[in-house]
C-alpha positions in Angstrom: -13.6 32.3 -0.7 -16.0 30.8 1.9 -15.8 32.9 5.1 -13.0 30.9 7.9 -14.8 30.2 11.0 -13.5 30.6 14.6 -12.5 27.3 16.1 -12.1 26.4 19.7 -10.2 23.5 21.6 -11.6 22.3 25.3 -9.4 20.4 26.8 -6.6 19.8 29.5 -4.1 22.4 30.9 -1.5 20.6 28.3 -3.3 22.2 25.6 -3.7 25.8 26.8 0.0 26.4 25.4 -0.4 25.3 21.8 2.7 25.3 20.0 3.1 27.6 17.0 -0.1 29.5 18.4 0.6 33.4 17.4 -1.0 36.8 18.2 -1.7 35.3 21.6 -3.8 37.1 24.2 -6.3 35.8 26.9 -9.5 36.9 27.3 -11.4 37.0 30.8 -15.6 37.0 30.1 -18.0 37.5 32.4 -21.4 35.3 31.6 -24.7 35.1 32.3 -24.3 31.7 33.8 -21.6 32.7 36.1 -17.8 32.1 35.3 -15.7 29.9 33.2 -12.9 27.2 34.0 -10.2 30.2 33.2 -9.2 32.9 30.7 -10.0 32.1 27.1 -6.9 31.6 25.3 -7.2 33.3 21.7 -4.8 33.6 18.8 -4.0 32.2 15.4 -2.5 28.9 14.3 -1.3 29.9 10.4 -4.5 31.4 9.3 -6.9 29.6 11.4 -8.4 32.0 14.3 -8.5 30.0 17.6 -9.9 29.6 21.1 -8.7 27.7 23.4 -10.0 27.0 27.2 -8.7 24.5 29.8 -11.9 22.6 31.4 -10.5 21.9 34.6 -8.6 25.1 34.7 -5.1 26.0 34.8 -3.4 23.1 37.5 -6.5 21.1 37.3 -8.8 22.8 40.5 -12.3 22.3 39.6 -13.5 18.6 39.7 -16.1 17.3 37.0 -19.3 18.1 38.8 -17.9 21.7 39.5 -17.2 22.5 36.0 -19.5 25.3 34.7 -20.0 24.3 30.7 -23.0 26.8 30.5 -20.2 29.6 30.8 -17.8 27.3 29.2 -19.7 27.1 25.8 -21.7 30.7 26.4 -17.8 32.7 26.5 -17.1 29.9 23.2 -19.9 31.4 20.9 -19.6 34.9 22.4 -16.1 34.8 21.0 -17.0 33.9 18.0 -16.7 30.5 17.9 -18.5 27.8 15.6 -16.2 24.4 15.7 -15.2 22.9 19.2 -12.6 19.8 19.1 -13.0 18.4 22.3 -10.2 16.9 23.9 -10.8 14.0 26.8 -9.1 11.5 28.7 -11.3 8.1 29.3 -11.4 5.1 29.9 -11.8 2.1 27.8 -14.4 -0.4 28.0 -13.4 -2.4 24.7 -10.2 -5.0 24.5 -9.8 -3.3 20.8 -9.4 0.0 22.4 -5.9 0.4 24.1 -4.6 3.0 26.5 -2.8 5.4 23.8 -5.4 5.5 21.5 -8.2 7.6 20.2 -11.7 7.3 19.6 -13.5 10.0 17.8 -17.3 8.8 19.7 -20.6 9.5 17.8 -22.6 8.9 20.7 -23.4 9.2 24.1 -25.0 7.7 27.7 -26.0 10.2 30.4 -25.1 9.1 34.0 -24.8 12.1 35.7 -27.0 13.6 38.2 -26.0 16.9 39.6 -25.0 19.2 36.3 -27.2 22.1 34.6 -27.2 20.9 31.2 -29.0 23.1 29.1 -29.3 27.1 29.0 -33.3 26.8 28.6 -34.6 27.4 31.9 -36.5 30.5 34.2 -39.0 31.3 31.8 -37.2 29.8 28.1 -38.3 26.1 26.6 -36.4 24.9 23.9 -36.4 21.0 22.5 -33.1 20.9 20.1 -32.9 17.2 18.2 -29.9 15.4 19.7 -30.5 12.3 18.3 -26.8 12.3 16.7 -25.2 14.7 19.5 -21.7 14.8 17.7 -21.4 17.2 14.7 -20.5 14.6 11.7 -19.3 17.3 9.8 -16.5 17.9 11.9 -16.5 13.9 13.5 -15.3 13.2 9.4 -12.8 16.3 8.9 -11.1 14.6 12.2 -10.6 11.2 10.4 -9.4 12.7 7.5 -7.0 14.9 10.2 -6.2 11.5 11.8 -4.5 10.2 8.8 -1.2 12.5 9.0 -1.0 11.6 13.1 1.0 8.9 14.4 -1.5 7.2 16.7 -4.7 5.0 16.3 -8.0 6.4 16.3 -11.0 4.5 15.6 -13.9 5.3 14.1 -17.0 6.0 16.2 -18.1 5.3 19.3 -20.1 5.7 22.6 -19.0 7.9 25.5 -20.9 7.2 28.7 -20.6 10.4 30.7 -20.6 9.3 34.5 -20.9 11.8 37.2 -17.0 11.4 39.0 -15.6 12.3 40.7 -15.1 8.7 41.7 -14.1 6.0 38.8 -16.5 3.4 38.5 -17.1 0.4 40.8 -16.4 -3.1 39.1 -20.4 -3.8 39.1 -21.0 -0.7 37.0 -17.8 -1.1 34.7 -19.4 -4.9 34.2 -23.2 -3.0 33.2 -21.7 -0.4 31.0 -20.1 -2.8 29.0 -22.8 -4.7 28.9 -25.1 -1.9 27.3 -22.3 -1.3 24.4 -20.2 1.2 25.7 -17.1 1.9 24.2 -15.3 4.6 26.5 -16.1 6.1 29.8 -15.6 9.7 30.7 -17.0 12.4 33.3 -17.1 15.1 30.9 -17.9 15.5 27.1 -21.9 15.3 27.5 -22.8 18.6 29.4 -20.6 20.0 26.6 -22.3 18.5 23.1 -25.7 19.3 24.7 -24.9 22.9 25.6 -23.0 23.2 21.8 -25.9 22.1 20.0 -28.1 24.7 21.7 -25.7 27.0 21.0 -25.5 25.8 17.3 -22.3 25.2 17.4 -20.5 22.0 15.8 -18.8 19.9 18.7 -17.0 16.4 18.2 -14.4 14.6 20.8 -11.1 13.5 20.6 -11.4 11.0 23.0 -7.7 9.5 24.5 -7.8 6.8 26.2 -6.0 6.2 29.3 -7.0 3.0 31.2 -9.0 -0.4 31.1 -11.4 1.4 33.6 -11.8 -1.5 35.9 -13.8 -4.4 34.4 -10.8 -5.8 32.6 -9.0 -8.7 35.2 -5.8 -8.9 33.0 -4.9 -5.4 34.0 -4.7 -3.0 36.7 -7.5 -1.4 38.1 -7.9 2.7 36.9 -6.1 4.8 38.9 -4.5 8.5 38.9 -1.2 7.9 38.2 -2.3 5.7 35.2 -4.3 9.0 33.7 -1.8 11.0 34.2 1.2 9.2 33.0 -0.9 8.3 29.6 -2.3 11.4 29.2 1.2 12.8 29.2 1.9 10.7 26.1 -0.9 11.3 24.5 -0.5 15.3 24.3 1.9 15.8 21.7 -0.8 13.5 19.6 -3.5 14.9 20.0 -2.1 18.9 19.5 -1.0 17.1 15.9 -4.5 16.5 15.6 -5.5 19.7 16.1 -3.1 21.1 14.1 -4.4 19.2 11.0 -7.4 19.5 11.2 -8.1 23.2 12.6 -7.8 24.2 8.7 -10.1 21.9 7.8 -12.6 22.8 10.4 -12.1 26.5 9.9 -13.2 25.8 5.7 -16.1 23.5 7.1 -19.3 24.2 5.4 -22.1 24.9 6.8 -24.2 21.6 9.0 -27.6 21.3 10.2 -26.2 22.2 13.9 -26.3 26.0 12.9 -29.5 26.1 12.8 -30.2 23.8 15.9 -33.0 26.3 17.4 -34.8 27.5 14.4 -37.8 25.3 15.6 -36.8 24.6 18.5 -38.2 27.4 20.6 -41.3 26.6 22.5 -42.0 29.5 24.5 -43.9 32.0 23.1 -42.2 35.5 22.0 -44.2 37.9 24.1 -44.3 35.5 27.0 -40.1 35.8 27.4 -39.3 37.8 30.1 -37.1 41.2 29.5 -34.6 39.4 31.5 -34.6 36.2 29.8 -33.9 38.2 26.4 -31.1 39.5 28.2 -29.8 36.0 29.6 -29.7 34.7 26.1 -29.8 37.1 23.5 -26.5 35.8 22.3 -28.1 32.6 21.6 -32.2 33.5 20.4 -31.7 36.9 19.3 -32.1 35.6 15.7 -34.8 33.7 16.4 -37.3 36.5 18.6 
């Protein structure tokens, strides 16, 4: 038997308590990048080992720009972990794309401006290929997941991570759409890019909530609008989960597991005894 990998959830306080979860503990972790959202949920759903970690912490206190996904993915692969489902409200920017439904995105648009991205600086260069930033491995084992959930999920496309915390103005909603966008969010980027330097698959569940605020026929985005949807759309989206953490755990191995092999431009005896430190979880294999 092919060995089970660990696999970890990021998502909303409403998915900290997964149902059925057993041999619960949580798990504080101190990181080289400072601290994550909250304690790292850990336990096992049937024989899957899981992680699980609210990105906005427990009541929803740190805003989008505030959220620290270097420690966020770093406390991930330090316990263990090799498969992230992502879980995200946003909005949608497509009539075909109702509030209530999923979209499991295979691409993305960068439009933030204050967030550390990437766990390559002080002394460390690395280039990792993110021309398809969403593991497809685990993108498909979703789909096939999908097919046991009452709701609608379609198939593939592109998440335009804005910075937040503000929703959009009615010129920009008009632009994105205009370049192809499918769904908006203030999230999932940071994440993917940070995952794939970490080699570790990533794909997003993304639920969305609202018409954002380009669409006339409907109300413009608000709060409450997230919040009540969202609220539907938990008990969904931990079915999803729940069908497809097997499959994730049994998941072969993909070409993100081997993201930095090449990717490493600094010379070995150039890096710093304290930039071995910083990252040894992440290059130790590699110098």
């Amino acid at each position: 038997m092919s060995e089970q990998h660990v696999v970890g959830v990021i998502g909303g306080s409403g998915l900290y308590d997964m149902e059925g979860l057993e041999d619960k503990s949580e798990v504080d972790l101190s990181t080289p990048f400072g601290a994550p959202s909250d304690a790292y949920l850990t336990g096992r759903l049937g024989d899957v080992s899981m992680v699980f970690l609210p990105r906005h912490g427990r009541g929803h206190r740190i805003s989008p720009t505030e959220i620290n996904s270097r420690a966020n993915i770093w406390g991930m692969k330090k316990l263990g972990v090799s498969r992230i489902l992502s879980v995200s409200a946003v909005g949608s920017m497509r009539e075909e794309i109702a509030p209530g439904e999923f979209v499991l995105v295979d691409q993305f648009i960068d439009r933030t401006r204050h967030r550390p991205d990437t766990f390559f600086t002080d002394g460390v260069v690395a280039h990792v290929a993110f021309a398809e930033p969403i593991c497809e491995e685990l993108r498909r084992i979703l789909l096939t997941a999908a097919e046991g959930v009452d709701v609608t999920v379609h198939d593939g496309g592109t998440y335009i991570n804005m910075e937040g915390p503000q929703f959009s103005t009615r010129a920009e909603s008009l632009l994105y759409r205009s370049w192809g966008v499918d769904v908006i969010g203030m999230t999932n980027l940071q994440e993917a890019r940070l995952s794939r330097e970490a080699e570790i698959c990533y794909a997003t569940i993304a639920m969305a909530t609202d018409f954002d605020c380009w669409h006339e026929g409907h109300d413009d985005v608000s709060v409450e609008t997230v919040v009540a949807t969202v609220h539907q759309n938990v008990k969904s989206a931990r079915d999803l989960i729940r069908a497809a953490a097997p499959l994730a755990a049994g998941m072969g191995e993909t070409p993100c597991e081997s993201a930095l092999a090449h990717a490493i431009m600094t010379a070995p005896e150039a890096i710093s005894s304290e930039a071995r430190l910083r990252l040894e979880l992440l290059i130790s294999k590699y110098v």
